[in-house]
N, CA, C and O atoms as a GROMACS GRO file, in nm:
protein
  312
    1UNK      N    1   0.084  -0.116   0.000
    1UNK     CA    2   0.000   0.000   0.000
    1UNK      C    3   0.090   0.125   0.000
    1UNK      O    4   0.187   0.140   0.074
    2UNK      N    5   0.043   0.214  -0.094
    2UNK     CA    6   0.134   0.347  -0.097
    2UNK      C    7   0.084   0.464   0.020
    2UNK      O    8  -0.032   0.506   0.025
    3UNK      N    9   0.152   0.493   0.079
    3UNK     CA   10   0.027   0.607   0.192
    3UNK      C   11   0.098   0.758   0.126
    3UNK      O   12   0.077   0.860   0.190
    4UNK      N   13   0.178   0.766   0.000
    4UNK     CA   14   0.257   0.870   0.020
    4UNK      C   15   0.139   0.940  -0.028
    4UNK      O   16   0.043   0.871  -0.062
    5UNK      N   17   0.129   1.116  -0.039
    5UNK     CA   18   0.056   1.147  -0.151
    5UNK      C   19   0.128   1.151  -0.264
    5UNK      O   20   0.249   1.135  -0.280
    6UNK      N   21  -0.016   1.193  -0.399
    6UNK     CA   22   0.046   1.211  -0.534
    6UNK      C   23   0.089   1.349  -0.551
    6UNK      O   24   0.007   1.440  -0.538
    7UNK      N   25   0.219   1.372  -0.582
    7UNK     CA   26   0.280   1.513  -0.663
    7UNK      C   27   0.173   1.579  -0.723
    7UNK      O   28   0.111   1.541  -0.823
    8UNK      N   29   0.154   1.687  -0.652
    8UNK     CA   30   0.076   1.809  -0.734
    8UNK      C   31   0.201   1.875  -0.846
    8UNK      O   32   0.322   1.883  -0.825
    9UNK      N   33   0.142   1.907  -0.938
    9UNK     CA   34   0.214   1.970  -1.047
    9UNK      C   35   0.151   2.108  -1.096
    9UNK      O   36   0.068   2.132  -1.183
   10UNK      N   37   0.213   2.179  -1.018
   10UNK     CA   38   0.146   2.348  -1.026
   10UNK      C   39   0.258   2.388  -1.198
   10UNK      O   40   0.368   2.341  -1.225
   11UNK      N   41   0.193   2.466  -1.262
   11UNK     CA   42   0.198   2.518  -1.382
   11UNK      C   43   0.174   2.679  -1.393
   11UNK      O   44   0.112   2.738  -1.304
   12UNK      N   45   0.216   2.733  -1.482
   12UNK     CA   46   0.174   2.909  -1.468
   12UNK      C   47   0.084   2.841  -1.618
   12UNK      O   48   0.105   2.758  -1.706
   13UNK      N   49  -0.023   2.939  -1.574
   13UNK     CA   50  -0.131   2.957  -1.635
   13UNK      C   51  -0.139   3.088  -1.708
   13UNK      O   52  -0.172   3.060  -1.823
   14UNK      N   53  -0.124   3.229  -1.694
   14UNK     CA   54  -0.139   3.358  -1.727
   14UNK      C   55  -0.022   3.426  -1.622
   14UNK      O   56   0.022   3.416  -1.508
   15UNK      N   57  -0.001   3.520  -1.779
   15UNK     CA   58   0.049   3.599  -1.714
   15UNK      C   59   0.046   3.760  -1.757
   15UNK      O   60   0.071   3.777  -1.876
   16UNK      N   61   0.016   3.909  -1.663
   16UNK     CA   62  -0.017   4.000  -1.701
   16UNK      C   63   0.033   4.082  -1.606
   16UNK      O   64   0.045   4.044  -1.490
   17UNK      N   65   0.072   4.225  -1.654
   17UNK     CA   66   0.123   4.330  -1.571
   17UNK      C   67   0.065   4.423  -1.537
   17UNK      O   68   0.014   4.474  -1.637
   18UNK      N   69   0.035   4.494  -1.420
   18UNK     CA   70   0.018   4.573  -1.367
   18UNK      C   71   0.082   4.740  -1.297
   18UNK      O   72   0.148   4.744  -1.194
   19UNK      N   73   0.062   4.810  -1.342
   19UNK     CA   74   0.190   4.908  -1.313
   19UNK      C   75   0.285   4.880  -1.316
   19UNK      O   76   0.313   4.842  -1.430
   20UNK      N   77   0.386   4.875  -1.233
   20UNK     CA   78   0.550   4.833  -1.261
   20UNK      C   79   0.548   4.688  -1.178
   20UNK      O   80   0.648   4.664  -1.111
   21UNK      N   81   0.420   4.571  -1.177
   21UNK     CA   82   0.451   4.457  -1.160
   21UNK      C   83   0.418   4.337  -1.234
   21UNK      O   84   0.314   4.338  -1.299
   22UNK      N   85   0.500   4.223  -1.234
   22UNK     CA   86   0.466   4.112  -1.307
   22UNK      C   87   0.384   4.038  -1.256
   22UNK      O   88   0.424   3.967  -1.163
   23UNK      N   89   0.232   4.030  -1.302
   23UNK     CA   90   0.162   3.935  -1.207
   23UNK      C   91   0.150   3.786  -1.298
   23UNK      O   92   0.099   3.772  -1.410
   24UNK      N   93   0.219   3.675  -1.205
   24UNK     CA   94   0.236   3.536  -1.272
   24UNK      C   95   0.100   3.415  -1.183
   24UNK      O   96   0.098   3.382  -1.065
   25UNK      N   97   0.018   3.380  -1.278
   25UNK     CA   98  -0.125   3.303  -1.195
   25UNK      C   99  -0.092   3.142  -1.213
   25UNK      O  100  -0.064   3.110  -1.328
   26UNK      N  101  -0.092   3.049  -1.124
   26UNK     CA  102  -0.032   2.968  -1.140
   26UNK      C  103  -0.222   2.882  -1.125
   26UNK      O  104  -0.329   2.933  -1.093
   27UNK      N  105  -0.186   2.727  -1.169
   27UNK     CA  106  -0.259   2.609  -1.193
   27UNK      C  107  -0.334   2.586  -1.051
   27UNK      O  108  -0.457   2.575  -1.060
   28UNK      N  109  -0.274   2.579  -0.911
   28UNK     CA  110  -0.325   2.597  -0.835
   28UNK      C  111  -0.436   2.708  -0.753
   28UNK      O  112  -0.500   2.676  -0.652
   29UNK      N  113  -0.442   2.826  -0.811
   29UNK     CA  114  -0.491   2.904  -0.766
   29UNK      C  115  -0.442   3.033  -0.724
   29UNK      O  116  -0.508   3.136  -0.728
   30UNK      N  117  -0.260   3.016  -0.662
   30UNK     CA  118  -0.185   3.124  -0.686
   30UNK      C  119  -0.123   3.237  -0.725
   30UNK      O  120  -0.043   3.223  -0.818
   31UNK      N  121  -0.137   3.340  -0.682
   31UNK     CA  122  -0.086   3.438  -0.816
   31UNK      C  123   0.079   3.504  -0.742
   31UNK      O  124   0.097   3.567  -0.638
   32UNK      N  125   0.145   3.473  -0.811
   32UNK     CA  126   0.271   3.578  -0.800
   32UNK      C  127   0.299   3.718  -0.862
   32UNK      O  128   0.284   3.754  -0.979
   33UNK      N  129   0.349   3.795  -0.741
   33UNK     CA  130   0.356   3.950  -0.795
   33UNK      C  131   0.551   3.964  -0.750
   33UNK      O  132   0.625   3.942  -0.654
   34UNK      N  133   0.557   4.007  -0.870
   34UNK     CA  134   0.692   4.092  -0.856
   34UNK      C  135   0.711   4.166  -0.931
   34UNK      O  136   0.647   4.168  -1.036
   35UNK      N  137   0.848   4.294  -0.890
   35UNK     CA  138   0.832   4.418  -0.971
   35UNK      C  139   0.978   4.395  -1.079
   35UNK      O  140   1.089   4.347  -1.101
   36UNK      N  141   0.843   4.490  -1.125
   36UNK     CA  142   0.965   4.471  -1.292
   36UNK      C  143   1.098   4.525  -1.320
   36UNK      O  144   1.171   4.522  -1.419
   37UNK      N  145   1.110   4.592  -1.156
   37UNK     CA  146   1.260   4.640  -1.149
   37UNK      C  147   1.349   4.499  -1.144
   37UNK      O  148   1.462   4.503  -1.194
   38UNK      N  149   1.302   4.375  -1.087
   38UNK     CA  150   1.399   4.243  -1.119
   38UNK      C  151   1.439   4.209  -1.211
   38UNK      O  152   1.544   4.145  -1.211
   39UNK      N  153   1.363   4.242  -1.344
   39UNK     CA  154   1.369   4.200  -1.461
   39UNK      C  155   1.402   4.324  -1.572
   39UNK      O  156   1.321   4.356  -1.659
   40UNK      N  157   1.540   4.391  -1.552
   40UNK     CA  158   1.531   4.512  -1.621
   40UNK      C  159   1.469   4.460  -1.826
   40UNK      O  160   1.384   4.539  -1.867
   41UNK      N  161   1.487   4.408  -1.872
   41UNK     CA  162   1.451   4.337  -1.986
   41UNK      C  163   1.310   4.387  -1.976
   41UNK      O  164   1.274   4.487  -2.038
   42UNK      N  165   1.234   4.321  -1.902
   42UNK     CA  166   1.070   4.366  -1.939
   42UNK      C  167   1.063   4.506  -1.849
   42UNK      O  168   0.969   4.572  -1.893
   43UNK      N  169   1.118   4.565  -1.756
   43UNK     CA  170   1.113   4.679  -1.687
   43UNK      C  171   1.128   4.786  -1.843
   43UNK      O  172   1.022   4.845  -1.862
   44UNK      N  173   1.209   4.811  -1.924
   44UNK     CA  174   1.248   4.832  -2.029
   44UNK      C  175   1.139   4.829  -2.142
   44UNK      O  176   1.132   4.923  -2.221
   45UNK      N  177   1.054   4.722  -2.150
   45UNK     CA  178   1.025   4.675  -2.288
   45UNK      C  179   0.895   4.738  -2.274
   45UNK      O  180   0.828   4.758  -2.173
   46UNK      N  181   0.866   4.776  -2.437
   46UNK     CA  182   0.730   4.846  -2.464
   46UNK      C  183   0.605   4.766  -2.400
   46UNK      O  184   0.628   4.674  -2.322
   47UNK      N  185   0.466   4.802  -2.435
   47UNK     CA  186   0.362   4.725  -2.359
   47UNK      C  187   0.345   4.608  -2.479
   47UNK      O  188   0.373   4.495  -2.438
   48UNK      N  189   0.314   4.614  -2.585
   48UNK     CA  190   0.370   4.525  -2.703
   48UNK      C  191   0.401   4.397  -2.689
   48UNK      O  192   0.342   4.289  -2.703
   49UNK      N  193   0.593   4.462  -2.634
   49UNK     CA  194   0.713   4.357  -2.647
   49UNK      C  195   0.660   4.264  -2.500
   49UNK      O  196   0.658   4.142  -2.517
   50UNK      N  197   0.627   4.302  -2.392
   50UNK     CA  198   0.597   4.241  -2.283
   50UNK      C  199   0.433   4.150  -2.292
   50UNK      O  200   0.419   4.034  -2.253
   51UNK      N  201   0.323   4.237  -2.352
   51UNK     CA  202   0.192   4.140  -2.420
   51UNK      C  203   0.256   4.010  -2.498
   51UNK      O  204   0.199   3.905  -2.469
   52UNK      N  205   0.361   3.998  -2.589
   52UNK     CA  206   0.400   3.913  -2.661
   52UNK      C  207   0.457   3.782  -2.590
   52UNK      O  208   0.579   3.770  -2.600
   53UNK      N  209   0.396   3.693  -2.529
   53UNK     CA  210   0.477   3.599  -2.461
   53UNK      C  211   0.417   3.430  -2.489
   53UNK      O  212   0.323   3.406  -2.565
   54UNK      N  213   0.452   3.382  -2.454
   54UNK     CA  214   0.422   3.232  -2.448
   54UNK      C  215   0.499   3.136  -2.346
   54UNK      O  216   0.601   3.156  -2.281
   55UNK      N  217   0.424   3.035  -2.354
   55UNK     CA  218   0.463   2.968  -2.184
   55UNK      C  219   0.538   2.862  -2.268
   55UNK      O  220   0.534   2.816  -2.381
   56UNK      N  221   0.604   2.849  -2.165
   56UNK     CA  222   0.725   2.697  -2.249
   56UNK      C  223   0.754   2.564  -2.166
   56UNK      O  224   0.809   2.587  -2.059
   57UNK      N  225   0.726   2.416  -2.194
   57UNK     CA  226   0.710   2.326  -2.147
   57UNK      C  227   0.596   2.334  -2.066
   57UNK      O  228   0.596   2.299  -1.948
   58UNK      N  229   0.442   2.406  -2.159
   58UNK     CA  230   0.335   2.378  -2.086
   58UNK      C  231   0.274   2.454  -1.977
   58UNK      O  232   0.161   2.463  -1.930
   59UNK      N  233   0.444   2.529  -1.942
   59UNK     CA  234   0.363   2.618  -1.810
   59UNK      C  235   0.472   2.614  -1.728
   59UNK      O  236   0.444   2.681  -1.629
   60UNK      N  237   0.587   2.567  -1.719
   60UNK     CA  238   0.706   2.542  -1.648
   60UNK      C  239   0.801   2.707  -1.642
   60UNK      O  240   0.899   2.727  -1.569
   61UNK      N  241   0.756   2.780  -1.712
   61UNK     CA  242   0.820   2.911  -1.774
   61UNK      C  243   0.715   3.000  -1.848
   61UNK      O  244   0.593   3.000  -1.861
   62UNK      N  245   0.826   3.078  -1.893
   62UNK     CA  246   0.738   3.218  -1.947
   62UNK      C  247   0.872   3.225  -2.068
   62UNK      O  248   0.985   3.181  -2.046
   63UNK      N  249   0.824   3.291  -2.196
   63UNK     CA  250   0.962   3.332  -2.308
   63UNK      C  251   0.868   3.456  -2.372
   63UNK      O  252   0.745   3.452  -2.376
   64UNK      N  253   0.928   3.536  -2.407
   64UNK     CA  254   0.929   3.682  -2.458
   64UNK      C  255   1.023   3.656  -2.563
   64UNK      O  256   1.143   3.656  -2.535
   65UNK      N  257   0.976   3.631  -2.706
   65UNK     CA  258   1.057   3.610  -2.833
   65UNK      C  259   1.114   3.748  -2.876
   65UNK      O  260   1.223   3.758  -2.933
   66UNK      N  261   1.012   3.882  -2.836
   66UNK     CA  262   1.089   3.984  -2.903
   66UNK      C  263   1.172   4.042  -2.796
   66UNK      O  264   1.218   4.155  -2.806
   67UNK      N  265   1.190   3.967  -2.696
   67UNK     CA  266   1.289   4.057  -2.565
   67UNK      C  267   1.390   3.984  -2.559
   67UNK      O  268   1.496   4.041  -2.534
   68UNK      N  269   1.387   3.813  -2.582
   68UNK     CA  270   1.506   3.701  -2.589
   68UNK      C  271   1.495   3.721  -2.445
   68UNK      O  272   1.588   3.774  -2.384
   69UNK      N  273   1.351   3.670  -2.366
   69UNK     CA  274   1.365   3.651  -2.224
   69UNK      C  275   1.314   3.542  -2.140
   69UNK      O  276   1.206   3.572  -2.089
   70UNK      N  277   1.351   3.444  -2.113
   70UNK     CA  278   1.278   3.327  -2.018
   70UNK      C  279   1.284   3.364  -1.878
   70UNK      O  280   1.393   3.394  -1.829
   71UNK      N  281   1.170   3.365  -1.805
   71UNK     CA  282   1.161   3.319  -1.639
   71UNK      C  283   1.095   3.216  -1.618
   71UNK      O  284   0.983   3.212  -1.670
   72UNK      N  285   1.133   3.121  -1.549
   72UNK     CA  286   1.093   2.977  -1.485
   72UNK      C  287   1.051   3.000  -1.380
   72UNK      O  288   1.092   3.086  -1.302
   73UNK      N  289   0.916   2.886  -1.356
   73UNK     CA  290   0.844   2.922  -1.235
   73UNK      C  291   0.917   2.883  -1.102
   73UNK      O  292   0.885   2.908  -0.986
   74UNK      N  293   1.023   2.814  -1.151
   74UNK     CA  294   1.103   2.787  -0.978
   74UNK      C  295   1.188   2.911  -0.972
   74UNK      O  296   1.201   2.953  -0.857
   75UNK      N  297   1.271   3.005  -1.097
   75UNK     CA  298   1.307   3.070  -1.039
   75UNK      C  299   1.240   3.189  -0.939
   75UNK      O  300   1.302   3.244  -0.847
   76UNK      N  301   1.090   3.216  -0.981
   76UNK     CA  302   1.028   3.280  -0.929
   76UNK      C  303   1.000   3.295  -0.794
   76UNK      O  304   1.003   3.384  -0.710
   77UNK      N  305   0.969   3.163  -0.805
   77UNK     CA  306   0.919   3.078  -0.595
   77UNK      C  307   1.069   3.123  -0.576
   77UNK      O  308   1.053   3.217  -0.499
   78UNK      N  309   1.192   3.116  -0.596
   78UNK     CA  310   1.328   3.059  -0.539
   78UNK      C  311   1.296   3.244  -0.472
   78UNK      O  312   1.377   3.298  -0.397
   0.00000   0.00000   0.00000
């Protein structure tokens, strides 16, 4: 008999900014806020270049093709 539990596998779902923050909504219900001073790249980038994104491995990350920018959701939590 296994008593362990099963691995939840949280994913980013959306992601959208708010004044000078990155708000990242994750699979569970979570939302992460941080400011876009961490990330001079999108702190920088038009509203455009930062709308332009797509999630990579499903939800494991975030990539910005016209900024050449990845954030991963562990670096985020880290």
């Amino acid at each position: 008999m296994n008593i362990l539990p099963k691995a939840h596998i949280v994913l980013i779902t959306e992601v959208s900014f708010v004044d000078e923050v990155l708000q990242v909504f994750l699979s569970d219900g979570r939302e992460i806020r941080v400011p876009l001073e961490w990330f001079p790249k999108l702190r920088d980038a038009s509203y455009d270049e930062r709308a332009h994104w797509r999630l990579i491995g499903k939800g494991i990350g975030i990539h910005w093709p016209d900024l050449d920018e990845d954030l991963s959701l562990e670096g985020l939590l880290a």
